[in-house]
C-alpha positions, 0 to 999 in steps of 0.5 A: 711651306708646301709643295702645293704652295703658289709659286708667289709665296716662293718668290715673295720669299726669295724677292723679286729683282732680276737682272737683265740685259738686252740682246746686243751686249756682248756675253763678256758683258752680261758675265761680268754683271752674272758675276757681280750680281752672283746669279747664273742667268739674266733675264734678256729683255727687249722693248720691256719684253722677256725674249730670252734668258741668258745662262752659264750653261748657255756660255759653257755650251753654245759659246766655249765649246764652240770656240767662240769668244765672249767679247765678240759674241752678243747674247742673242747669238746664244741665249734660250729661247724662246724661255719657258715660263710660269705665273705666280699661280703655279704651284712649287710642285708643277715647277719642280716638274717642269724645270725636271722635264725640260732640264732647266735651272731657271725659270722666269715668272711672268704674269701680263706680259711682265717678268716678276722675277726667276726662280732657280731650282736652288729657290725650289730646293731649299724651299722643299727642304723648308716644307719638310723640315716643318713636316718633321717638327709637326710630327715630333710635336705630335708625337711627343704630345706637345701638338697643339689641338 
């Protein structure tokens, strides 16, 4: 586990289901299924293509502190887009960069034009954290003498 890693290698390790719903459903909808499936964001998909991605930041901020309700308002009214996405073949380190960059929370990987999962900055998080755990068990080993040559 390395920061240079593809992004392939975090998702493999993840698991690649992603939730989705098309744009006309009601976020009352989408919510009930963001709260059944535990996530905290669907991909929104239209005729087999990724055109948006549906957040609880988008919920608090596009439709609560508007006034909105969730029952009458579909999710093309407030989800991003368009997404910012990645391929398989980017690196855990360019991602980290741009979900920092463009304060995101959830990024789609695609590659031919079909979604292949969403990586969380949780996913991103805790495989860093994984990467540097093995650093410090290769170092004490090393140190201790018991590195193997």
């Amino acid at each position: 586990m390395e920061l240079n890693e593809k992004i392939q290698k975090v998702l493999s390790h993840k698991g690649t289901g992603v939730w989705s719903v098309p744009p006309h459903f009601s976020v009352y909808s989408a919510l009930e299924l963001m709260a059944e499936k535990n996530v905290g964001a669907l991909a929104v998909i239209l005729d087999g293509q990724l055109i948006g991605i549906l957040s609880e930041r988008d919920y608090a901020r596009k439709l609560i502190l508007h006034g909105k309700s969730s029952r009458d308002t579909l999710v093309r009214e407030v989800m991003s887009s368009p997404v910012a996405t990645v391929t398989p073949e980017h690196q855990v380190s360019e991602c980290m960069q741009i979900m920092t960059q463009k304060h995101l929370r959830h990024l789609p990987v695609v590659a031919d034009g079909q979604i292949l999962g969403i990586i969380s900055i949780g996913d991103l998080v805790n495989w860093i954290i994984s990467a540097q755990a093995a650093t410090i068990q290769h170092l004490e080993h090393y140190i201790s003498g018991k590195y193997p040559a």
